[in-house]
C-alpha positions in Angstrom: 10.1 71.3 125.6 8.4 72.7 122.5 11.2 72.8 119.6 11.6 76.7 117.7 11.2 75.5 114.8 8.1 73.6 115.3 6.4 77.2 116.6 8.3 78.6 113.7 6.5 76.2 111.1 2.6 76.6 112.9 2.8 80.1 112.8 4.0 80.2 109.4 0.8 77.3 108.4 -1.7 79.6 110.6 -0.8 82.4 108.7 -0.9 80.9 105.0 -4.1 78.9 106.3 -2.5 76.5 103.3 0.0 73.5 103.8 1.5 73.8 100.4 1.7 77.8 100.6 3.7 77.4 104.1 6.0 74.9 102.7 6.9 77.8 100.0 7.1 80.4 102.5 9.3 78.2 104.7 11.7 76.4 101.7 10.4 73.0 103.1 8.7 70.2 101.6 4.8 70.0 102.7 5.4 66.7 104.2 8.2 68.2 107.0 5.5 71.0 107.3 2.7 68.2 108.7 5.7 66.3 110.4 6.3 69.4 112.4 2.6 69.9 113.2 2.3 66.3 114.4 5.3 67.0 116.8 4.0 69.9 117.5 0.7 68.4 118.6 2.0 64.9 120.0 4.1 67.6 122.5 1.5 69.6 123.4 -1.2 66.7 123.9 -3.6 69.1 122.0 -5.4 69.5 118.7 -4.2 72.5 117.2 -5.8 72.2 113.1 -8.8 70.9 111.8 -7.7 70.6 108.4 -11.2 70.6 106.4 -12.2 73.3 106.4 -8.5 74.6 107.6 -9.2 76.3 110.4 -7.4 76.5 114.0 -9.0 75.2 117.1 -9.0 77.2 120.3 -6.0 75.5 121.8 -4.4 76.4 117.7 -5.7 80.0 118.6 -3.8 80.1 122.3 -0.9 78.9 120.6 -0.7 81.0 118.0 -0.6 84.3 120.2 2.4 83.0 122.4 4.6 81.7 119.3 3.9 84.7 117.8 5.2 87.0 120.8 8.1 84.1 121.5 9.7 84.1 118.0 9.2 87.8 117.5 11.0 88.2 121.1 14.2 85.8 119.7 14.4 88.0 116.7 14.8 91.0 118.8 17.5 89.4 120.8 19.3 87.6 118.1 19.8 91.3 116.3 20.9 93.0 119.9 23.5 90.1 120.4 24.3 90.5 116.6 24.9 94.1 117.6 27.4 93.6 120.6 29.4 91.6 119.0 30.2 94.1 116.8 30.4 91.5 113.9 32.6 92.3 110.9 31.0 89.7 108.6 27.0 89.1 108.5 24.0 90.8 107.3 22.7 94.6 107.9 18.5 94.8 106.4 17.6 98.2 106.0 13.8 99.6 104.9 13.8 102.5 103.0 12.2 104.1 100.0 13.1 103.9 96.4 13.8 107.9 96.4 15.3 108.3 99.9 17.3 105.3 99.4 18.2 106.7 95.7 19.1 110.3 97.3 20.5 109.7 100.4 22.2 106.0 100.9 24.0 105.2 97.6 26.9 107.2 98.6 26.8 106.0 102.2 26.8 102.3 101.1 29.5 102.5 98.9 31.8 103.8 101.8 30.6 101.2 104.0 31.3 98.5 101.7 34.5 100.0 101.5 35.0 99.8 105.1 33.0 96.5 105.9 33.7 94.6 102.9 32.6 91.2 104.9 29.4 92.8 106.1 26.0 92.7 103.6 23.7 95.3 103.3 20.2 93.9 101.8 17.9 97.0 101.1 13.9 96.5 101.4 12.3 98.7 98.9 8.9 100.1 101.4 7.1 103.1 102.2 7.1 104.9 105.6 4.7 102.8 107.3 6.3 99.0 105.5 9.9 100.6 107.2 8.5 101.0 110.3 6.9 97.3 110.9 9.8 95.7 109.3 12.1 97.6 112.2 8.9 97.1 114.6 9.2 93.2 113.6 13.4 93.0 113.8 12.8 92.3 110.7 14.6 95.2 109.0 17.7 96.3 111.6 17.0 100.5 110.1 14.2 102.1 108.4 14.7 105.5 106.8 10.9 107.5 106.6 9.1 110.2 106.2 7.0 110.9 109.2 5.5 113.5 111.3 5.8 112.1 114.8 7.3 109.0 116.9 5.4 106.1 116.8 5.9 103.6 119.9 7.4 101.4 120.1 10.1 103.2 117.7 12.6 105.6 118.5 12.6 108.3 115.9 15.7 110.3 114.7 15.3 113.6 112.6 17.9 114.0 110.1 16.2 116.5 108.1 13.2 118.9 107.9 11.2 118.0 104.4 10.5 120.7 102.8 7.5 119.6 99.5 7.0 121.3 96.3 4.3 121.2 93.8 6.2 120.7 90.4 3.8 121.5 87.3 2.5 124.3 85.3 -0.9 125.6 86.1 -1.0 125.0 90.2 -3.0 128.4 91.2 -4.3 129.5 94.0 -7.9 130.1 93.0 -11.3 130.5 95.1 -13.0 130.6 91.8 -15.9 127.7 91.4 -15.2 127.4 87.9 -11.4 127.0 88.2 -10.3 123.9 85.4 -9.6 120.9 87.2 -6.1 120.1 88.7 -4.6 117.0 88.8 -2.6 115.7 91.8 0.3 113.4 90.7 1.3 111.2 93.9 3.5 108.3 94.4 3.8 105.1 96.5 7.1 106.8 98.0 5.8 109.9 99.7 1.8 109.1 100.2 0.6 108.0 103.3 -2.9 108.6 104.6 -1.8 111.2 107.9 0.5 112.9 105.8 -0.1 114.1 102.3 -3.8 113.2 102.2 -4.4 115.3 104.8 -2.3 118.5 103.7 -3.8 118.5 100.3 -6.9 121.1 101.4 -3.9 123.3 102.4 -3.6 124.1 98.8 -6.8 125.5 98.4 -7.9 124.3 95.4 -11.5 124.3 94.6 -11.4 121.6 91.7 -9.1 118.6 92.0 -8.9 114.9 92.2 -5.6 112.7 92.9 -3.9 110.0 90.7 -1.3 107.9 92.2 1.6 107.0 89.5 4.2 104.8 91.5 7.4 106.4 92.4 8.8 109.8 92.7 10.2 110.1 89.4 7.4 108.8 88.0 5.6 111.9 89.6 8.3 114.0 87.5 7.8 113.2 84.6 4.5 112.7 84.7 4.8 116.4 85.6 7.1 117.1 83.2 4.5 115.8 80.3 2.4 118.3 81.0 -0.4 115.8 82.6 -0.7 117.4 86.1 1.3 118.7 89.4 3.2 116.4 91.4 3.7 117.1 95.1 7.3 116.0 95.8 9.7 116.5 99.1 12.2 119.5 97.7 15.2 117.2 98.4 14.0 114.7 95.2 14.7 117.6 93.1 18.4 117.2 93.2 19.0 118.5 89.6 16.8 121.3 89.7 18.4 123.0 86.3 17.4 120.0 84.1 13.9 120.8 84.7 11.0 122.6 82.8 8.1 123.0 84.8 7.5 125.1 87.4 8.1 124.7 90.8 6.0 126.0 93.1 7.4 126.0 97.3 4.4 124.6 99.9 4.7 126.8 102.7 2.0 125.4 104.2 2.0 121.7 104.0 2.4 120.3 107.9 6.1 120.0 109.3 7.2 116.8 108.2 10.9 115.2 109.1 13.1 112.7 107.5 14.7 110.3 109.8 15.4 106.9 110.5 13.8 104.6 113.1 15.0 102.4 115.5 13.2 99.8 117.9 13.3 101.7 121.5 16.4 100.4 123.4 17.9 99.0 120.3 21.7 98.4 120.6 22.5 99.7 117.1 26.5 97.9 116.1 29.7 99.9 115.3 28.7 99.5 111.9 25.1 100.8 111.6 26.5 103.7 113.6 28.9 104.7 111.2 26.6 104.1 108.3 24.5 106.7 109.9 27.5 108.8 110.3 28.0 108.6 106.0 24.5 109.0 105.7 24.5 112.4 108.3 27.6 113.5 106.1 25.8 113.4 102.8 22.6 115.3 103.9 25.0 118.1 104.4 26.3 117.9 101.4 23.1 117.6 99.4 21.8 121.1 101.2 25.0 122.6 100.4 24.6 121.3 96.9 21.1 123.1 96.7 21.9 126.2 98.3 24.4 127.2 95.6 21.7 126.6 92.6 
């Protein structure tokens, strides 16, 4: 019987390709990480590494796909059985954006810890696409995205349509050729390539090129300098009265939705699902909040 932690260990050395940089990964000396590869080996009656130059052999290579699919298969189960036993003390991981989890989660996590005050939340700081292969992995129980459609094998739920801005003075609609350059501010929150790249020729702009500046408030006051137009979703603009540039509405960007994302079939815990619940309860109140400005 091949030991879990001995798959655990090999896929974590054919990944790093380095014995000393799995030991890191794994909190082990390098010495336990070659005793478990010798176990690993003497079970299986094969060679699995050639160690110079590190490489894996073909039975290393066979391996490697079944660990991979085994341990990724326990992780799955070990969060569903975390989820029926409706657990009041443990660990919730969620993925999530620094301005959706800014905007929209504070509030909800300081309720839950209120309510589940044995229960940790640890929050993964990702874009979109990060959120979705940590939840893909089990390695994240929730992601909260930006996204235009599901993506299998992920169950998608819209919270909200997102509407985007352009915040900055001197975003025109021009067809002249010799209209002055416009520079796109975008961020490591919002961009991803089937979403924003792919609206930007919506804006009809003749003369433009893109500069990515980190994070959505970065975009702002970037914006708010005076060095270019940031293209934001309308709900990051929570304060609207503070600002001084302009703020233009994109009618015509795709239809996007904010969300979160679940693996399909995932039993989500009484816990997650009132998280979910707070979260719900302060979308509303952030729309209400807007409507009255």
């Amino acid at each position: 019987m091949l030991d879990i932690h001995w798959l655990k260990t090999f896929v974590t050395l054919a990944e790093c390709k380095h014995f000393g940089k799995a030991a890191i990964a794994l909190h082990m000396t390098q010495p336990n990480v070659s005793l478990h590869l010798k176990q690993l080996e003497q079970a299986t009656s094969v060679k699995l590494i050639e160690r110079s130059p590190f490489h894996l052999t073909q039975a290393g290579e066979r391996l490697l796909e079944s660990s991979q699919r085994t341990l990724q298969e326990l992780q799955v189960c070990q969060a569903d059985l975390n989820a029926l036993n409706d657990l009041n003390k443990g660990t919730i991981t969620i993925a999530a954006s620094d301005i959706i989890s800014r905007m929209l989660l504070i509030e909800a996590f300081k309720l839950f810890k209120g309510e589940y005050p044995g229960i940790d939340i640890v929050l993964l700081n990702t874009t979109s696409s990060q959120a979705s292969e940590l939840v893909r992995n089990a390695e994240a129980d929730l992601g909260f995205v930006i996204s235009q459609k599901q993506t299998q094998p992920l169950h998608f739920v819209e919270l909200q349509q997102v509407k985007w801005v352009a915040l900055g003075f001197g975003f025109e609609r021009d067809t002249e050729q010799d209209k002055e350059l416009t520079l796109i501010l975008l961020g490591h929150d919002t961009r991803t390539r089937d979403l924003i790249d792919n609206a930007l020729p919506t804006l009809n702009l003749t003369n433009y090129r893109v500069m990515e500046v980190g994070s959505v408030d970065a975009q702002i006051d970037w914006a708010e300098a005076g060095f270019g137009v940031a293209i934001v979703p309308e709900f990051a603009l929570s304060t609207p009265r503070y600002l001084k540039s302009l703020v233009t509405p994109l009618a015509d960007f795709p239809t996007t939705e904010l969300g979160y994302i679940v693996r399909q079939n995932q039993i989500l815990s009484k816990a997650i699902k009132q998280l979910l619940h707070w979260v719900n309860q302060g979308i509303t109140l952030l729309q209400e909040n807007r409507n009255e400005y």
